[in-house]
N, C-alpha and C positions, 0 to 999 in steps of 0.2 A: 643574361638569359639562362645560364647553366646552373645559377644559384636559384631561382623559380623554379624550374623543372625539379633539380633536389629537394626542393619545398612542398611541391606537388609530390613527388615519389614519396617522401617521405608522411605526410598524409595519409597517403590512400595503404602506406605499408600498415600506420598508425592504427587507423580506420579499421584495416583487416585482421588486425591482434586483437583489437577490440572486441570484436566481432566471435572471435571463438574463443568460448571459452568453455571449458569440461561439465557433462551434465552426466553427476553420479549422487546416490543415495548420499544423505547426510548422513555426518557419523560424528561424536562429540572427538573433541582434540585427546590427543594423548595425553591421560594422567587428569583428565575430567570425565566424568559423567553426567547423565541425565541428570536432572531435577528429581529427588521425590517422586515417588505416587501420591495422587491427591488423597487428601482425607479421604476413608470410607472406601477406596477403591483399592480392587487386589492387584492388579498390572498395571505396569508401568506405560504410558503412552508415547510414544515414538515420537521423533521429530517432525515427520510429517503431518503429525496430530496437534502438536503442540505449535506448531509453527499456524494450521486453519483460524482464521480469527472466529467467533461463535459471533452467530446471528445480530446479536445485540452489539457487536462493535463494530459489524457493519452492515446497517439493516440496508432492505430493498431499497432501491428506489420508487416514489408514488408521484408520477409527474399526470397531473392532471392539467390538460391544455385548454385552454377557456378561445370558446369560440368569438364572443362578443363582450366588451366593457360590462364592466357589472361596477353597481354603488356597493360602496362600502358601507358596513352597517355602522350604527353608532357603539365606541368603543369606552366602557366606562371609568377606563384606568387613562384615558388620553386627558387630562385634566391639565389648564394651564399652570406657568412656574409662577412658583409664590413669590413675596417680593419680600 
């Protein structure tokens, strides 16, 4: 019963380390820096900038929800395997 209980403390200690951890500006390691500036551009973009994914590698979602079955049209690449 006392090796459970230690198991559970030891959990919920686990759990709660987990749980915090430090929220401060990024900043490159010591004896590294940023990347380059991109071609063409005069300043340097920050990590916060660099780290945003751009549009394109993560476009919107477009869920369009269909109220009733619909036929499928005919598809002209859907062609049986040859033999």
């Amino acid at each position: 019963m006392r090796n459970f209980r230690t198991l559970i403390l030891l959990a919920a200690l686990g759990t709660a380390l987990a749980g915090c951890g430090a929220r401060r500006e990024l900043m490159p390691l010591k004896g590294h820096s940023l990347p380059p500036a991109p071609f063409g551009r005069e300043d340097k973009p920050g990590p916060d900038v660099l780290l945003t994914p751009p549009v394109q590698a993560k476009p919107q979602r477009n869920i369009e929800l269909r109220s009733r079955s619909e036929d499928r049209e005919d598809d002209p690449f859907d062609l049986p395997p040859e033999e």
